[in-house]
C-alpha positions in Angstrom: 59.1 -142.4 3.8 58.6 -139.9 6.9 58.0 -136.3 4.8 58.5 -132.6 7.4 55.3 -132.1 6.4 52.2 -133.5 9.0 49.5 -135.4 7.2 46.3 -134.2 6.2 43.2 -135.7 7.1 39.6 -135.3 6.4 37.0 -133.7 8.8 35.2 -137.0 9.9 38.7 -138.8 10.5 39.9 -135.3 12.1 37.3 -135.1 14.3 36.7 -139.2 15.6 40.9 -138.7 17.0 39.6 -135.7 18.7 37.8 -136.9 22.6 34.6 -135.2 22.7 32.7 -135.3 25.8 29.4 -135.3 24.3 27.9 -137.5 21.9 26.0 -136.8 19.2 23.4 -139.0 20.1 21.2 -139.4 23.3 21.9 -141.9 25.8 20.1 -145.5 25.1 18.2 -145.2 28.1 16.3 -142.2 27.3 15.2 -144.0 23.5 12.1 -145.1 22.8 12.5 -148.8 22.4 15.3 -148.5 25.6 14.2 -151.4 28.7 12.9 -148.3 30.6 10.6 -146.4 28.4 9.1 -150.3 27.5 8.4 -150.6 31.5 6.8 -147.5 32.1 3.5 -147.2 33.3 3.8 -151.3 34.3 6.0 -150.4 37.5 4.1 -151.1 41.1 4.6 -147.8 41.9 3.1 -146.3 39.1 0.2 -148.8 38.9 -0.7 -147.9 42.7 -0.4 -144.4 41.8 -2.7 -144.5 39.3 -5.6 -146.6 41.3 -5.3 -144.2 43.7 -6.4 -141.2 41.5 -8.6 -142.7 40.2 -10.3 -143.8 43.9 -9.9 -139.9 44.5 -11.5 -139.1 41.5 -14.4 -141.4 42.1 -14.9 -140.1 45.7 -14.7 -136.3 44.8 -17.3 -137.0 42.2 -19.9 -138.4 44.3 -19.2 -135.9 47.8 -20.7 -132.4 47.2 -19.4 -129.4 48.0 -20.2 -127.5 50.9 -18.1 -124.7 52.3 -17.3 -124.6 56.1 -19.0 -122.3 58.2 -17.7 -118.6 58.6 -16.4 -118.0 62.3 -18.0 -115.5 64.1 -14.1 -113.6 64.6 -14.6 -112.9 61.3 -17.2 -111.4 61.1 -17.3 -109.4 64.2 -15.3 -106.0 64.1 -12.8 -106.4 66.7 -12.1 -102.8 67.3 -16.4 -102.7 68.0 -15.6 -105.5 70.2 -12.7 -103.9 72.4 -14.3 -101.0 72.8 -17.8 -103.0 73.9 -15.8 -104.6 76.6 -14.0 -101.4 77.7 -16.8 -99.8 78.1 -18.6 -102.5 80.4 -15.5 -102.7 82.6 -15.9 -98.9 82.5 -19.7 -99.7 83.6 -19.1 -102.1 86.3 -16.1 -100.2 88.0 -18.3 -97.2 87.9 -20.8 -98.7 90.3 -18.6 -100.2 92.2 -17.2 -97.1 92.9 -20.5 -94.7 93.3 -21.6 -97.4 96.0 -20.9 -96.5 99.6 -19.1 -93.3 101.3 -17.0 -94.2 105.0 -17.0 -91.7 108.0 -14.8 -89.6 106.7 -16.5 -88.7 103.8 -14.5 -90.8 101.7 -15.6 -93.3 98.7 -15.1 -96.9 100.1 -14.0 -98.9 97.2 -16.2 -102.0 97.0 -15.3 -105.2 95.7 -11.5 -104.0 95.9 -10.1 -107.1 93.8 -11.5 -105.9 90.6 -10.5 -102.6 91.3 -7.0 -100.5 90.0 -4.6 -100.2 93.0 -3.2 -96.8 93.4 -0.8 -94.9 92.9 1.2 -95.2 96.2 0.1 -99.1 95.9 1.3 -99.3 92.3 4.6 -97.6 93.5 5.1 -100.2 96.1 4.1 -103.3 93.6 5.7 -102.3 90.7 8.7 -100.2 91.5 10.5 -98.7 88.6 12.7 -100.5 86.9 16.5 -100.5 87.1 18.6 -97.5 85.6 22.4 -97.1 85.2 23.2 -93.9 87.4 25.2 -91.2 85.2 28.1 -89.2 86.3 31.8 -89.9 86.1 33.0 -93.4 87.2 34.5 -94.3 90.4 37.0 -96.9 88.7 38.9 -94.4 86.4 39.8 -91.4 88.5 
């Protein structure tokens, strides 16, 4: 006899029609009598993993400590250290220069490699470098 009205069922029987995608348990795997929590700490991997910490252990036990030698750029100021070398360069070009005068009366530089080039040189080595003229532009007039 089919009635209009729907059937009533308890919660438990209400709820195992329903799908649920979780369970209320956890996975087998993750137990502790599952096939993978029996195996660990017996895998190959794991055994080799655990001699070697031990062999490390063992060996930094029995080597002492001793602590690398500080390098001497640490030590040393660097800004003491430019300006030491600036000032020997400053040195040596000065007598250079204070050396000889030619017939004219004018300082001849000696040793002319170590020495700056001037101004007139520096012009001729290094010209400027290359700048966009302003003003209006031919093309669009």
């Amino acid at each position: 006899a089919l009635s209009a009205e729907p059937m009533r069922l308890s919660h438990e029987a209400w709820q195992s029609q329903l799908n649920h995608p979780t369970a209320p348990l956890a996975p087998k795997f993750l137990l502790a009598g599952s096939h993978w929590s029996l195996r660990l700490g017996k895998r190959i991997r794991e055994e080799r993993a655990e001699r070697e910490y031990h062999r490390r252990q063992q060996i930094e036990e029995h080597k002492p400590f001793r602590a690398n030698p500080v390098p001497s750029s640490v030590s040393t100021p660097r800004f003491a250290a430019m300006q030491a070398a600036a000032a020997s360069r400053r040195r040596s070009c000065s007598a250079d220069r204070s050396g000889s005068t030619g017939e004219d009366g004018a300082t001849v530089r000696v040793g002319g490699s170590s020495s700056r080039p001037s101004s007139a040189e520096r012009a001729r080595l290094y010209p400027p470098p290359w700048s966009a003229k302003v003003g209006p532009c031919p093309l669009f007039k």
